[in-house]
Steps between C-alpha positions, in 0.01 A plus 500: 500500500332755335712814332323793409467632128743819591756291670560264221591778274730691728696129670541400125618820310168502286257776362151490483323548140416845687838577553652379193197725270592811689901466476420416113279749451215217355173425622429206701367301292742490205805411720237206608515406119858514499528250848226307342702481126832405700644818384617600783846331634480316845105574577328254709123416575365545808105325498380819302768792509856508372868591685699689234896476608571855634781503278300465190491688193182582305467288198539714149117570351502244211192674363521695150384838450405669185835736414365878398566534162492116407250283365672198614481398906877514684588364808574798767788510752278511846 
């Protein structure tokens, strides 16, 4: 039986990368680095695209930024 793309999503209680970059405010393809890094809790593989839990939260930005002021690199709160 074939289930369409859409229907999987809404039966299952799952978000599309689409979804889940717009609710985050992140662009498509970095919330596909965080399904593909497993940094995301619950996220399953679907041939080529992702279903994000609806219930999930973004993962915090583990990237450093240079502080204003310091010489040294700090991790930011994101």
């Amino acid at each position: 039986m074939f289930i369409e793309y859409a229907e999987v999503f809404l039966i299952t209680g799952y978000m599309s990368v689409r979804e889940a970059s717009e609710k985050w405010g992140a662009s498509e393809r970095w919330v596909q680095i965080l399904c593909s890094e497993s940094r995301i809790e619950g996220v399953i593989r679907f041939g080529r695209s992702w279903a994000i839990p609806k219930d999930a939260e973004k993962p915090a930005d583990g990237r450093t930024k240079l502080v204003k002021g310091s010489k040294h690199k700090q991790k930011v709160d994101g």
